[in-house]
PDB file of N, CA, C and O in Angstrom:
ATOM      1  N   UNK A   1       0.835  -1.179   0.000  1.00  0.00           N
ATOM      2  CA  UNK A   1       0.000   0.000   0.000  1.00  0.00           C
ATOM      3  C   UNK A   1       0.877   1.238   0.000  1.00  0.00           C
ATOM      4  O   UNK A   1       1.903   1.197   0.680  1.00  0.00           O
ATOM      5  N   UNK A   2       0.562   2.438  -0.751  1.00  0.00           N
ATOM      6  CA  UNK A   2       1.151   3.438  -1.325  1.00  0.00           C
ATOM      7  C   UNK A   2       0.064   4.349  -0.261  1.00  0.00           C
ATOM      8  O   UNK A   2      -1.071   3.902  -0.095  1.00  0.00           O
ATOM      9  N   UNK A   3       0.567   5.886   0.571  1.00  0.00           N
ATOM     10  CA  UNK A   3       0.356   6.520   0.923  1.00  0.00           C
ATOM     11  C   UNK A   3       0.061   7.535   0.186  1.00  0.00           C
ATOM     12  O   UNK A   3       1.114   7.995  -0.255  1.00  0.00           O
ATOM     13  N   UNK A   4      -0.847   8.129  -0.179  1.00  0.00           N
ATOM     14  CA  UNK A   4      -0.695   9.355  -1.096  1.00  0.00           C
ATOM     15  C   UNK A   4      -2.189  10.471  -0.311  1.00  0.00           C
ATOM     16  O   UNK A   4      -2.881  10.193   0.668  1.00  0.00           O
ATOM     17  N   UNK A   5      -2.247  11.667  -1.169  1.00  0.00           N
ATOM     18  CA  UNK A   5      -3.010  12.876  -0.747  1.00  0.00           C
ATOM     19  C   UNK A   5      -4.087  12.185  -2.087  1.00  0.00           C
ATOM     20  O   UNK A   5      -3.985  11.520  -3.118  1.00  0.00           O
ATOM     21  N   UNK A   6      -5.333  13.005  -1.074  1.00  0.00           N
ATOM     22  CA  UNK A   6      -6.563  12.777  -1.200  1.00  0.00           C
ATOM     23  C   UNK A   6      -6.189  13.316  -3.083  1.00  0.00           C
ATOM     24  O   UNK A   6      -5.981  12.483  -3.965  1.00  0.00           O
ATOM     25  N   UNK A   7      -6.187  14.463  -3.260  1.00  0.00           N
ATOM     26  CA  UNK A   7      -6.341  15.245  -4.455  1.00  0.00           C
ATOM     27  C   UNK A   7      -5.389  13.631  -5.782  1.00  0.00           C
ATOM     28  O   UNK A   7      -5.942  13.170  -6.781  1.00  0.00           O
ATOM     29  N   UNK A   8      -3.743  13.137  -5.167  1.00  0.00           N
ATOM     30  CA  UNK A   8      -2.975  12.492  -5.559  1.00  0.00           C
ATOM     31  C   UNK A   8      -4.293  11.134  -6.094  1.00  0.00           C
ATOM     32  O   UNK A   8      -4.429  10.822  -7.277  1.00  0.00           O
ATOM     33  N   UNK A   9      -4.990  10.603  -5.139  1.00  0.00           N
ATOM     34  CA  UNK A   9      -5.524   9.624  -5.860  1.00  0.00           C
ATOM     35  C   UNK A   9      -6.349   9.474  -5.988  1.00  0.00           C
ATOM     36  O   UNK A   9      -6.850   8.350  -5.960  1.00  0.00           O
ATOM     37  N   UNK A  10      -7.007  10.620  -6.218  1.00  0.00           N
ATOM     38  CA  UNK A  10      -8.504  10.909  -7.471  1.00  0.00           C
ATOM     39  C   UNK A  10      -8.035  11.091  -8.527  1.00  0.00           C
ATOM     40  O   UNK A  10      -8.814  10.752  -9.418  1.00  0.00           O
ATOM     41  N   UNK A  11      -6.680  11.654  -9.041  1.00  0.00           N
ATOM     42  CA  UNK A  11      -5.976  11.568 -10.020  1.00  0.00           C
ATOM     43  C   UNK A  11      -5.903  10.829 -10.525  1.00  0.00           C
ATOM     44  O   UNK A  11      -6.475  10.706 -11.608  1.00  0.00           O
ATOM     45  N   UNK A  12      -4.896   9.641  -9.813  1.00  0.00           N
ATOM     46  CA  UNK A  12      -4.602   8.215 -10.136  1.00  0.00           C
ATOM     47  C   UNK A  12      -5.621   6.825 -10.584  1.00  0.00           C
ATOM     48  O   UNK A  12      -5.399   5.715 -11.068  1.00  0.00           O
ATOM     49  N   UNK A  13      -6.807   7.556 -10.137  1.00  0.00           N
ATOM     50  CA  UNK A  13      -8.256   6.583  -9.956  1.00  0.00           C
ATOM     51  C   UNK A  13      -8.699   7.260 -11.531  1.00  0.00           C
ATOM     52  O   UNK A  13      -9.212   6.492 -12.345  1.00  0.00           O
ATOM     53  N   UNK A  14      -8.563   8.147 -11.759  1.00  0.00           N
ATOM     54  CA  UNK A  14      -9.311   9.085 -12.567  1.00  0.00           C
ATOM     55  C   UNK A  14      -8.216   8.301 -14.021  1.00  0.00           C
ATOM     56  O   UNK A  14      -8.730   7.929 -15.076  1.00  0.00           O
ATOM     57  N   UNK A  15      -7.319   8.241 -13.847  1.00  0.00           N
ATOM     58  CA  UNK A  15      -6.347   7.830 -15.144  1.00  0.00           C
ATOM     59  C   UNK A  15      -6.914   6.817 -15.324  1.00  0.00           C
ATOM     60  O   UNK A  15      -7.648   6.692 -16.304  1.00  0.00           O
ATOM     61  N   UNK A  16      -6.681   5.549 -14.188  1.00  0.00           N
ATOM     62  CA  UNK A  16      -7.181   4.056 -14.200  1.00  0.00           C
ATOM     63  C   UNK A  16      -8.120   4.090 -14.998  1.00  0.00           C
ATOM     64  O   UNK A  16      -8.087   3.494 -16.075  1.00  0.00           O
ATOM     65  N   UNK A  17      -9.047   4.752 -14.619  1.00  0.00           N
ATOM     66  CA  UNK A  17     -10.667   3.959 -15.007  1.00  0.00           C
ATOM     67  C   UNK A  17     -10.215   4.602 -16.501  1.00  0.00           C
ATOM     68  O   UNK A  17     -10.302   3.694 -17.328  1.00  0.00           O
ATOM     69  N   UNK A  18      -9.924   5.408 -16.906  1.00  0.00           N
ATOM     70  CA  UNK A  18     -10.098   5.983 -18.508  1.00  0.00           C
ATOM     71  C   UNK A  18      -9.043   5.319 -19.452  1.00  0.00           C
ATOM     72  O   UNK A  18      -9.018   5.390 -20.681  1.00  0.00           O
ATOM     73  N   UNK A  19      -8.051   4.563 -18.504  1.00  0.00           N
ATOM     74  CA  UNK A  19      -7.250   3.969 -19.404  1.00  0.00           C
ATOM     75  C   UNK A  19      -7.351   2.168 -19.659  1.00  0.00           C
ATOM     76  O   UNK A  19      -7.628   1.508 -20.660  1.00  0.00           O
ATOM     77  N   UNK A  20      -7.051   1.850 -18.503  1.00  0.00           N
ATOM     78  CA  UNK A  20      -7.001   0.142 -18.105  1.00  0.00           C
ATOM     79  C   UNK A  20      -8.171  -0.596 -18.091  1.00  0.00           C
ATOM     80  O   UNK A  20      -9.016  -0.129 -17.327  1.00  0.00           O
ATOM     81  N   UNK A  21      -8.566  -1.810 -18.816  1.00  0.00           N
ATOM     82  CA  UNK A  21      -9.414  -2.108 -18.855  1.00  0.00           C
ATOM     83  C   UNK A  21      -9.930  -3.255 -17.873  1.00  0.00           C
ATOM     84  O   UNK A  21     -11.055  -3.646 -18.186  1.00  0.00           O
ATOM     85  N   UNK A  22      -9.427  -3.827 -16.864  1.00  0.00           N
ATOM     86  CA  UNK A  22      -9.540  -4.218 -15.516  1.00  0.00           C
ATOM     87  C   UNK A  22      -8.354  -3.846 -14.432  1.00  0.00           C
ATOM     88  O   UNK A  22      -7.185  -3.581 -14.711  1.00  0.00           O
ATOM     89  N   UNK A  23      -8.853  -3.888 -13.347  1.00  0.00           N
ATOM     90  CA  UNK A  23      -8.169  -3.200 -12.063  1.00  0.00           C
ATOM     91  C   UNK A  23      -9.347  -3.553 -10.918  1.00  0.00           C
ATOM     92  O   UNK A  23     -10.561  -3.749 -10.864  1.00  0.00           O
ATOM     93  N   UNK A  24      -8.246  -3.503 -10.093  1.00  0.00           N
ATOM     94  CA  UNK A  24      -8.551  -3.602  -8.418  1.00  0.00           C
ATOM     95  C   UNK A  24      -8.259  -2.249  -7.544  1.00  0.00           C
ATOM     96  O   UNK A  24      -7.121  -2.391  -7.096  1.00  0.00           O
ATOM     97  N   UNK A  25      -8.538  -1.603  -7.320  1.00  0.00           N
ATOM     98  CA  UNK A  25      -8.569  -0.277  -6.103  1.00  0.00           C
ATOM     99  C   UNK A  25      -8.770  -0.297  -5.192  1.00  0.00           C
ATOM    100  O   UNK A  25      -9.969  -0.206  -4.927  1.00  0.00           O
ATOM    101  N   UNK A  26      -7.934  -0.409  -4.191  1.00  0.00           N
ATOM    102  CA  UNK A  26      -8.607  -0.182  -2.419  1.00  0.00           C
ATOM    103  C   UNK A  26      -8.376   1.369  -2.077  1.00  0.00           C
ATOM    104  O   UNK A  26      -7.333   1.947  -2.381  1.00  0.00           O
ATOM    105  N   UNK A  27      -9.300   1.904  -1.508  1.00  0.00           N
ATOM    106  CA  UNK A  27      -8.415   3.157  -0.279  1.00  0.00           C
ATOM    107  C   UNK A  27      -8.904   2.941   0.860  1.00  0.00           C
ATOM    108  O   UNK A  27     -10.005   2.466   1.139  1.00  0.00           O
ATOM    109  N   UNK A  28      -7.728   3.445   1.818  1.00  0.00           N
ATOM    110  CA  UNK A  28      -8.412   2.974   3.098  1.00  0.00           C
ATOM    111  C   UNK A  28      -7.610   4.074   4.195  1.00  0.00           C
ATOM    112  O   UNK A  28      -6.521   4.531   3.848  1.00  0.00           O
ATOM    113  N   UNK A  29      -8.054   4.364   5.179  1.00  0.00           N
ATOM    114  CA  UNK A  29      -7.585   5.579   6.062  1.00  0.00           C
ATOM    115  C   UNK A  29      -6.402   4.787   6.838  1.00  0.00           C
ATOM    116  O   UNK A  29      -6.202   3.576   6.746  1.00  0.00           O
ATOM    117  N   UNK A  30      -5.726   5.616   7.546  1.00  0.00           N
ATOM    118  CA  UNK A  30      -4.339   5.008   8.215  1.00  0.00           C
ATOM    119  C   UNK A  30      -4.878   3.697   9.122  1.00  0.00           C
ATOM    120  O   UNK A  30      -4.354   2.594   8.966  1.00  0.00           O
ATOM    121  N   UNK A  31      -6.260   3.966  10.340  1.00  0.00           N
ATOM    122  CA  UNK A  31      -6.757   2.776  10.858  1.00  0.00           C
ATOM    123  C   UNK A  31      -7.298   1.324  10.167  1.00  0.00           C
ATOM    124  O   UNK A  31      -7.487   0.238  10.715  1.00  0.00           O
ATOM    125  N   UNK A  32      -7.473   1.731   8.741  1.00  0.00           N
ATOM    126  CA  UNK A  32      -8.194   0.427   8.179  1.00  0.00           C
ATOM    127  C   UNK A  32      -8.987   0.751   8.770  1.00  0.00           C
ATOM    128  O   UNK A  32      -8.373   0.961   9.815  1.00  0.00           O
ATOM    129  N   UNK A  33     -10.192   1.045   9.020  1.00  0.00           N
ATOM    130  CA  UNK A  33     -11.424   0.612   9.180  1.00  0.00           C
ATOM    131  C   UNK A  33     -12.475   1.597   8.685  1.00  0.00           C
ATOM    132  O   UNK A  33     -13.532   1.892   9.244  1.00  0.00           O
ATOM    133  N   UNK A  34     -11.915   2.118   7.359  1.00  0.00           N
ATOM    134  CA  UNK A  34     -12.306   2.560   6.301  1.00  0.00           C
ATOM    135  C   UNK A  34     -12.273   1.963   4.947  1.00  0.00           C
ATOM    136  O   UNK A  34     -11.105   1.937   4.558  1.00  0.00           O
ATOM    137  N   UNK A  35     -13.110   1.463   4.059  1.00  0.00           N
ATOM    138  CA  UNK A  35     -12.481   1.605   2.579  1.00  0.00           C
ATOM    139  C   UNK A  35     -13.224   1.562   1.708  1.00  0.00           C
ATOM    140  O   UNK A  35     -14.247   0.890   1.835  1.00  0.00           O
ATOM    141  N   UNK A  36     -13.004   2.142   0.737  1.00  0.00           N
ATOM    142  CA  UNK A  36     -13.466   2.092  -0.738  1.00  0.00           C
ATOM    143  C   UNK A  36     -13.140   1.259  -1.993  1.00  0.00           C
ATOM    144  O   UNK A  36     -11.998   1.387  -2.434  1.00  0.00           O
ATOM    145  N   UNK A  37     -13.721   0.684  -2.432  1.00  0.00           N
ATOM    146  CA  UNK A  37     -12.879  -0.399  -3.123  1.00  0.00           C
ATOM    147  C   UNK A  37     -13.971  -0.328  -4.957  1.00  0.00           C
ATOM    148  O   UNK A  37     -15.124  -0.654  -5.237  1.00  0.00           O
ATOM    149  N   UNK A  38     -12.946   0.197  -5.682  1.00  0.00           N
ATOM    150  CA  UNK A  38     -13.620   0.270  -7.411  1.00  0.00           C
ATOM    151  C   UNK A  38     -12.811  -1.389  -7.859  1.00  0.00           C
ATOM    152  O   UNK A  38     -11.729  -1.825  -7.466  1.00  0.00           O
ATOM    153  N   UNK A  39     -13.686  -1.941  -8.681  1.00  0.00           N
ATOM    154  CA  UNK A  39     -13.237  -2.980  -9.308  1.00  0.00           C
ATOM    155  C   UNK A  39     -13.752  -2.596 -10.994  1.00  0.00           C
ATOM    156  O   UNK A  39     -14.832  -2.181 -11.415  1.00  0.00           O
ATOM    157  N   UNK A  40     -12.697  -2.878 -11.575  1.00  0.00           N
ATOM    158  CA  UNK A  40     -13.580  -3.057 -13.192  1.00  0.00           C
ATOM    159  C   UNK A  40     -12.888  -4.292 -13.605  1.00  0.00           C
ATOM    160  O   UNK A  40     -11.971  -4.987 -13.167  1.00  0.00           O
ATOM    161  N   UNK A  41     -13.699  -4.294 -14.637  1.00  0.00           N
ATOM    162  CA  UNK A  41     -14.028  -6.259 -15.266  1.00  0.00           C
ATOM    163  C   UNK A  41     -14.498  -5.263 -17.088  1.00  0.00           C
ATOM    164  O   UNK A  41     -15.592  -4.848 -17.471  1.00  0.00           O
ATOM    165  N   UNK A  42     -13.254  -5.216 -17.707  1.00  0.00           N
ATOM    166  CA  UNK A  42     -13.597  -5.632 -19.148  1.00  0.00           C
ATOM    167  C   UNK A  42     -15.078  -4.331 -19.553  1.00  0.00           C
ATOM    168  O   UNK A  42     -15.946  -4.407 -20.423  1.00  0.00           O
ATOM    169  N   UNK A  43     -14.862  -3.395 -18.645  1.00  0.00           N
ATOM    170  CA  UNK A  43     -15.618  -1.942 -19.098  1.00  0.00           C
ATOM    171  C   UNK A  43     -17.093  -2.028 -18.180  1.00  0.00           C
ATOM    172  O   UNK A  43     -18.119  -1.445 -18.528  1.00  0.00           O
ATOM    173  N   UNK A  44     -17.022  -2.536 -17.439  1.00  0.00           N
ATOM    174  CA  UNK A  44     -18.538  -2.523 -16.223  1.00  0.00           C
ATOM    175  C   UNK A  44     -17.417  -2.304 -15.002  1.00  0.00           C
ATOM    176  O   UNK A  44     -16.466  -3.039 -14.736  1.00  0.00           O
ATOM    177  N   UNK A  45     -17.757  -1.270 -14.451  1.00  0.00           N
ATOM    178  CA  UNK A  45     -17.162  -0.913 -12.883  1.00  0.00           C
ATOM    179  C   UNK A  45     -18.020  -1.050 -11.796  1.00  0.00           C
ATOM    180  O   UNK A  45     -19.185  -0.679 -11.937  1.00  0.00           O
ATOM    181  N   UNK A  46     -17.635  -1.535 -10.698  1.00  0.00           N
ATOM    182  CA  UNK A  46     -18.177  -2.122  -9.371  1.00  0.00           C
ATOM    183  C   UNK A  46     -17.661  -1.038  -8.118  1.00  0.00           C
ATOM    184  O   UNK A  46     -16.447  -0.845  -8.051  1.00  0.00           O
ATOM    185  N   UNK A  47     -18.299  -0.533  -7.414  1.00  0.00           N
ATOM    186  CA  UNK A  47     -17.896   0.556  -6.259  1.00  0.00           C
ATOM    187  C   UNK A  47     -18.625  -0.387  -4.915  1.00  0.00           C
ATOM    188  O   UNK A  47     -19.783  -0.526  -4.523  1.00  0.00           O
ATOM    189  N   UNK A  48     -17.191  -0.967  -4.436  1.00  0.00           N
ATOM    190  CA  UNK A  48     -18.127  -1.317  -3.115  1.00  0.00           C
ATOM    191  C   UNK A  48     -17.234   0.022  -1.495  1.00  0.00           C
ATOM    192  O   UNK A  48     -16.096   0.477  -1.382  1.00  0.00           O
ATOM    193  N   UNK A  49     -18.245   0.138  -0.784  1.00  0.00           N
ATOM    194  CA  UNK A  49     -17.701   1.024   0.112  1.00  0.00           C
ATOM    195  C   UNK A  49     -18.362  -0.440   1.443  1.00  0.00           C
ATOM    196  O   UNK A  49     -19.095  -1.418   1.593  1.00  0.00           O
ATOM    197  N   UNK A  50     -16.934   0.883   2.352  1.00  0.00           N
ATOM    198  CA  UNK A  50     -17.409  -0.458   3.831  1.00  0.00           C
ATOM    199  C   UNK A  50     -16.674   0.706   5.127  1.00  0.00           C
ATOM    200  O   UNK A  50     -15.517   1.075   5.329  1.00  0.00           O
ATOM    201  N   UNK A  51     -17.802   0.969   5.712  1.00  0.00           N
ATOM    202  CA  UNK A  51     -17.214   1.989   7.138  1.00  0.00           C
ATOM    203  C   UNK A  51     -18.141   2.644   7.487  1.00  0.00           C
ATOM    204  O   UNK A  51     -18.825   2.007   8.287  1.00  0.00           O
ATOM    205  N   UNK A  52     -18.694   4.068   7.195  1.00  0.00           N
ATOM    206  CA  UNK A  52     -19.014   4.897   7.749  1.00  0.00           C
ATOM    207  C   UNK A  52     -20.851   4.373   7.130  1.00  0.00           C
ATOM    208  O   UNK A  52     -21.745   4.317   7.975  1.00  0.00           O
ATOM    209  N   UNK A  53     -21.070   4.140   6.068  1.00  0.00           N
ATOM    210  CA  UNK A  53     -21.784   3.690   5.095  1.00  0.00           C
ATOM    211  C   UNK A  53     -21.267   2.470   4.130  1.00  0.00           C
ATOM    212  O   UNK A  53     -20.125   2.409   3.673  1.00  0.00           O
ATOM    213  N   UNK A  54     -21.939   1.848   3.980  1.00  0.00           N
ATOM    214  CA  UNK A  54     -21.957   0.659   3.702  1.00  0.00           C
ATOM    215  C   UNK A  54     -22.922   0.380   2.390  1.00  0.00           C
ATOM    216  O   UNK A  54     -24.129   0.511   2.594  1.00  0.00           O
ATOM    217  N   UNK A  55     -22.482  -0.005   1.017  1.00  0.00           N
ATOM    218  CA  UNK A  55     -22.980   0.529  -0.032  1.00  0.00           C
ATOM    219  C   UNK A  55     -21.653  -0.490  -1.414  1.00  0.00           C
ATOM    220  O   UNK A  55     -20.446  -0.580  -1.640  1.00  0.00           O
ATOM    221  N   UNK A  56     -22.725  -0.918  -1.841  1.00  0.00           N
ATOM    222  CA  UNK A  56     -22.404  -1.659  -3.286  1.00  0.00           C
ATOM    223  C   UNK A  56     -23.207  -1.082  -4.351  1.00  0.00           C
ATOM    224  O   UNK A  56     -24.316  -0.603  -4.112  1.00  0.00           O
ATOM    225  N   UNK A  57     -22.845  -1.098  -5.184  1.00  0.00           N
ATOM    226  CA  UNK A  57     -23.392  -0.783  -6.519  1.00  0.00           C
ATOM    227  C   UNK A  57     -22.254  -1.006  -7.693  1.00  0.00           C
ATOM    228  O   UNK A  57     -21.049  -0.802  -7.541  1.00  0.00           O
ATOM    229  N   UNK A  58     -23.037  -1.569  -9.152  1.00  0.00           N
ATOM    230  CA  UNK A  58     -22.639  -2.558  -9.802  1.00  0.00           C
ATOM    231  C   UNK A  58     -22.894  -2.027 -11.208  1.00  0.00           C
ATOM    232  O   UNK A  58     -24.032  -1.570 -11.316  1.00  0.00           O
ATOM    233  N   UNK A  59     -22.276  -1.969 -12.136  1.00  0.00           N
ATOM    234  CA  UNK A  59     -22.537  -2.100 -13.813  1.00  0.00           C
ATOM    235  C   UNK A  59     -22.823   0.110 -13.624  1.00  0.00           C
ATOM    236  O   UNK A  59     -23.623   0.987 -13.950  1.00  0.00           O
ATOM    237  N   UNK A  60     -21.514  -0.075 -12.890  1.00  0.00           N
ATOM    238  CA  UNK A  60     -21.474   1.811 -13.627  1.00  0.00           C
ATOM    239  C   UNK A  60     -20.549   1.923 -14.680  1.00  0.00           C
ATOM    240  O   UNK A  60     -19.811   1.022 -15.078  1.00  0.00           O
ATOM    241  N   UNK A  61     -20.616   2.978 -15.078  1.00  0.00           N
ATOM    242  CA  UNK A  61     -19.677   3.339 -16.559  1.00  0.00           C
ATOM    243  C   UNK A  61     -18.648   4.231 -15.568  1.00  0.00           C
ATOM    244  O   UNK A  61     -18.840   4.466 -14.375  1.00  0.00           O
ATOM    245  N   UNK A  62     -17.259   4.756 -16.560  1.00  0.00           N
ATOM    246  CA  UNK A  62     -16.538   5.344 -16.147  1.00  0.00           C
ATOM    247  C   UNK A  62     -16.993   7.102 -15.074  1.00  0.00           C
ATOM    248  O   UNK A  62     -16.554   7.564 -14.021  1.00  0.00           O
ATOM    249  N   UNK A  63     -17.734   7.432 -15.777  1.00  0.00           N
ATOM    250  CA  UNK A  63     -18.227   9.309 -15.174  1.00  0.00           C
ATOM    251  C   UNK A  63     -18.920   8.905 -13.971  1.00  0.00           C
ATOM    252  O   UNK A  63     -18.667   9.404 -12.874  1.00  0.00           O
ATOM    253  N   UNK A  64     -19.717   8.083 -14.143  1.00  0.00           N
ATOM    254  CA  UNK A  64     -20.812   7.038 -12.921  1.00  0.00           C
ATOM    255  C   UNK A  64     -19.700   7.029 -11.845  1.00  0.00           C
ATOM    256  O   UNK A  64     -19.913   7.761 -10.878  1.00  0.00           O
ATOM    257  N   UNK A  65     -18.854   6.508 -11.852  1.00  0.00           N
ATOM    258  CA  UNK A  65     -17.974   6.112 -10.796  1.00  0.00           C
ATOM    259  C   UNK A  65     -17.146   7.139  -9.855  1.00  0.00           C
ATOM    260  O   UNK A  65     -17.133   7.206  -8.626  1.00  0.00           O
ATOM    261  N   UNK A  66     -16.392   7.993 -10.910  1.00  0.00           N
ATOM    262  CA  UNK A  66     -16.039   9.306 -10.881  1.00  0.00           C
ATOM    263  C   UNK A  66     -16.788   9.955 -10.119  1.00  0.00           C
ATOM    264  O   UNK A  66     -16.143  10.450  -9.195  1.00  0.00           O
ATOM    265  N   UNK A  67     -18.011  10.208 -10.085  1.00  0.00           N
ATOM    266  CA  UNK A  67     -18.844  11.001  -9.684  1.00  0.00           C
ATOM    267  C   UNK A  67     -19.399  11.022  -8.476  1.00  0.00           C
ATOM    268  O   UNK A  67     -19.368  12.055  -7.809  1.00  0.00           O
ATOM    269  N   UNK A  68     -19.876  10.101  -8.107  1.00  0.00           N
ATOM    270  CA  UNK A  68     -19.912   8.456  -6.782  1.00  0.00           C
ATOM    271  C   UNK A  68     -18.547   8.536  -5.465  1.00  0.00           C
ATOM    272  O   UNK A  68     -18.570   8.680  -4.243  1.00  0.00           O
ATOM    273  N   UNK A  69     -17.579   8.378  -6.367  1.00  0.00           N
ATOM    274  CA  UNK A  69     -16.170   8.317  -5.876  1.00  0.00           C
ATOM    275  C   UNK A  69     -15.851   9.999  -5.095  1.00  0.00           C
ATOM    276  O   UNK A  69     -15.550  10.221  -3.922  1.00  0.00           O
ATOM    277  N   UNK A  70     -16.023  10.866  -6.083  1.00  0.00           N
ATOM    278  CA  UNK A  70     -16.141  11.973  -5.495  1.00  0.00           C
ATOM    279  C   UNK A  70     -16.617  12.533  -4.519  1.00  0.00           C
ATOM    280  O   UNK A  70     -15.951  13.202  -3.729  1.00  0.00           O
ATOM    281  N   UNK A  71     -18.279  12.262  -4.416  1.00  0.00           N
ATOM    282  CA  UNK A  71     -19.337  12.516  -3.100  1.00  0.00           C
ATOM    283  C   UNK A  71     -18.836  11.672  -2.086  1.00  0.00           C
ATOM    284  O   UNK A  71     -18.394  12.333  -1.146  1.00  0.00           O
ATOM    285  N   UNK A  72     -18.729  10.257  -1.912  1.00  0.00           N
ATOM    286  CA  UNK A  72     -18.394   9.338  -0.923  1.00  0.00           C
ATOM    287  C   UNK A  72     -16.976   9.606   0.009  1.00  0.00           C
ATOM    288  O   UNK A  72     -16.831   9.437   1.220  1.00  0.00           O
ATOM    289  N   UNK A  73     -15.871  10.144  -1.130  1.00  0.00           N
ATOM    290  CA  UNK A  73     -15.311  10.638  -0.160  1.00  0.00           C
ATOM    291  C   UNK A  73     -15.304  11.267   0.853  1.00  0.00           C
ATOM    292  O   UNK A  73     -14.559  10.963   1.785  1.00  0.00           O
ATOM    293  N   UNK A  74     -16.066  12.200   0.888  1.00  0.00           N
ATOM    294  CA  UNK A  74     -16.087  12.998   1.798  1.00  0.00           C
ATOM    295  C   UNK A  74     -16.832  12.995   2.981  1.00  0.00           C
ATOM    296  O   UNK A  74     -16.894  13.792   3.917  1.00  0.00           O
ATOM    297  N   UNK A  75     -17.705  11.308   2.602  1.00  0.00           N
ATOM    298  CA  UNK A  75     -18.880  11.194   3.638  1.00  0.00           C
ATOM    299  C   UNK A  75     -17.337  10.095   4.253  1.00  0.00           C
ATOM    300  O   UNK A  75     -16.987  10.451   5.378  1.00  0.00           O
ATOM    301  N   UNK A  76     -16.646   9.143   3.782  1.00  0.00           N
ATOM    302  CA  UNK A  76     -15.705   8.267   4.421  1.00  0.00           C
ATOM    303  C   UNK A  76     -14.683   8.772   5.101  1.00  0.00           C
ATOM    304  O   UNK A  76     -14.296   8.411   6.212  1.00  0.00           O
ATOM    305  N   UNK A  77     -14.010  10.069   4.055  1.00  0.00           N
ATOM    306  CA  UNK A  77     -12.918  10.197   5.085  1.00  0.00           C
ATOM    307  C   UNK A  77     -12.892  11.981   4.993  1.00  0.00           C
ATOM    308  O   UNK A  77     -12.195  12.628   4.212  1.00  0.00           O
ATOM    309  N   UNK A  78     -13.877  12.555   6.043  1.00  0.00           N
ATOM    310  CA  UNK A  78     -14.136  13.452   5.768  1.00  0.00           C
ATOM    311  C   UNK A  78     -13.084  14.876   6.556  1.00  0.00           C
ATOM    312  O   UNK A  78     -13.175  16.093   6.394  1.00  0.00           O
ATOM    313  N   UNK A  79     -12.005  13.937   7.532  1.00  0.00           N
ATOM    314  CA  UNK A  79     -10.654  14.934   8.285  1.00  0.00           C
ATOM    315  C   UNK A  79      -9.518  14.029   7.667  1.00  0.00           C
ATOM    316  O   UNK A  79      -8.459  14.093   8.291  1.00  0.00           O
ATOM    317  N   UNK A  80      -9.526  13.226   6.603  1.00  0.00           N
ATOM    318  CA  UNK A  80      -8.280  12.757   5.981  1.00  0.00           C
ATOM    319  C   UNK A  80      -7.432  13.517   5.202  1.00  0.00           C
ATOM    320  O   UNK A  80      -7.996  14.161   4.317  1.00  0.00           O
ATOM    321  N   UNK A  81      -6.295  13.615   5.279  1.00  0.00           N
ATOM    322  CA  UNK A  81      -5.944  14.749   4.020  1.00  0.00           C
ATOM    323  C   UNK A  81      -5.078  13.776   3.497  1.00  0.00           C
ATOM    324  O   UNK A  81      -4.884  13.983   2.299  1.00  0.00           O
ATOM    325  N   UNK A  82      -4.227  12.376   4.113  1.00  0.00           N
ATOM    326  CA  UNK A  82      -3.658  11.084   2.820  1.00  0.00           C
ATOM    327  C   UNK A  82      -4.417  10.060   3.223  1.00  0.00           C
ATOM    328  O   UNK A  82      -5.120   9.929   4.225  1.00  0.00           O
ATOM    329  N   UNK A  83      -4.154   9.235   2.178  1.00  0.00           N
ATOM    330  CA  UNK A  83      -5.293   7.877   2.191  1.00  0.00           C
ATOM    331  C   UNK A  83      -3.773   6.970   2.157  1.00  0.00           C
ATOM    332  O   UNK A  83      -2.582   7.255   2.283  1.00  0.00           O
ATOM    333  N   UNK A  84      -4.583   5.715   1.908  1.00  0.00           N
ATOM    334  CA  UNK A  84      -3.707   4.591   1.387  1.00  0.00           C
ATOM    335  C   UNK A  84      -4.278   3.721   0.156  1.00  0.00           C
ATOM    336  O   UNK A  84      -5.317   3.071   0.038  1.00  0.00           O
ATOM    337  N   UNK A  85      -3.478   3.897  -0.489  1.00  0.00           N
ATOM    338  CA  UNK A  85      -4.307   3.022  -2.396  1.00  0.00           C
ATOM    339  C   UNK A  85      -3.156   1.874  -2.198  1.00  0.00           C
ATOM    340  O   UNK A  85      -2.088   1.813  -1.590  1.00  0.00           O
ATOM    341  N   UNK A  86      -3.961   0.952  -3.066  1.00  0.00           N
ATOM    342  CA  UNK A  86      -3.425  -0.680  -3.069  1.00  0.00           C
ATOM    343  C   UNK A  86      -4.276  -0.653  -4.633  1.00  0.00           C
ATOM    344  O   UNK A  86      -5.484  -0.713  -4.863  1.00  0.00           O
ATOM    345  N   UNK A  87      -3.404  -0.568  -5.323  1.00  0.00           N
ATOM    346  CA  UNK A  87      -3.512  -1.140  -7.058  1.00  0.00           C
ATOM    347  C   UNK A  87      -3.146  -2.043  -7.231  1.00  0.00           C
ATOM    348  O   UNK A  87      -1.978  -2.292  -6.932  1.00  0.00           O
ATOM    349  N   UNK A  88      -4.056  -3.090  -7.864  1.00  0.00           N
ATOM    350  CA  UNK A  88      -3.891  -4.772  -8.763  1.00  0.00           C
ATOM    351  C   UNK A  88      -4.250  -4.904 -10.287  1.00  0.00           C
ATOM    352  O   UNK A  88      -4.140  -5.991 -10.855  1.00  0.00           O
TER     353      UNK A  88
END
């Protein structure tokens, strides 16, 4: 797991999904007992969240996710200023 700033891996999430056509994403706050986790499979993306709210949803497109990813942050890690990303 890679430490980076909030702004650093919405970036990095934001490349993924527009470039790679499967991937694994975790973020998760320094305690773990936060995380967000995007999966894509071959152009259908999967957003499961687990902590503060608790929330799956399935067969979004790239902006869908983006968009999702954006709001949720701030409900998960809303005094975080670095996360931790784990790319597969």
């Amino acid at each position: 797991m890679q430490e980076v700033s909030r702004t650093t891996a919405k970036m990095m999430i934001k490349k993924r999904v527009q470039t790679v056509k499967s991937f694994h994403i975790t973020l998760t706050t320094w305690k773990r007992d936060r995380r967000i986790e995007i999966i894509k499979n071959n152009g259908s993306c999967e957003y499961r969240e687990n902590g503060y709210e608790k929330l799956n949803k399935k067969n979004l497109n790239n902006t869908k996710v983006m968009a999702l990813l954006d709001k949720q942050m701030q409900v998960e890690f809303p005094r975080s200023h670095k996360l931790f990303i784990n790319v597969k």
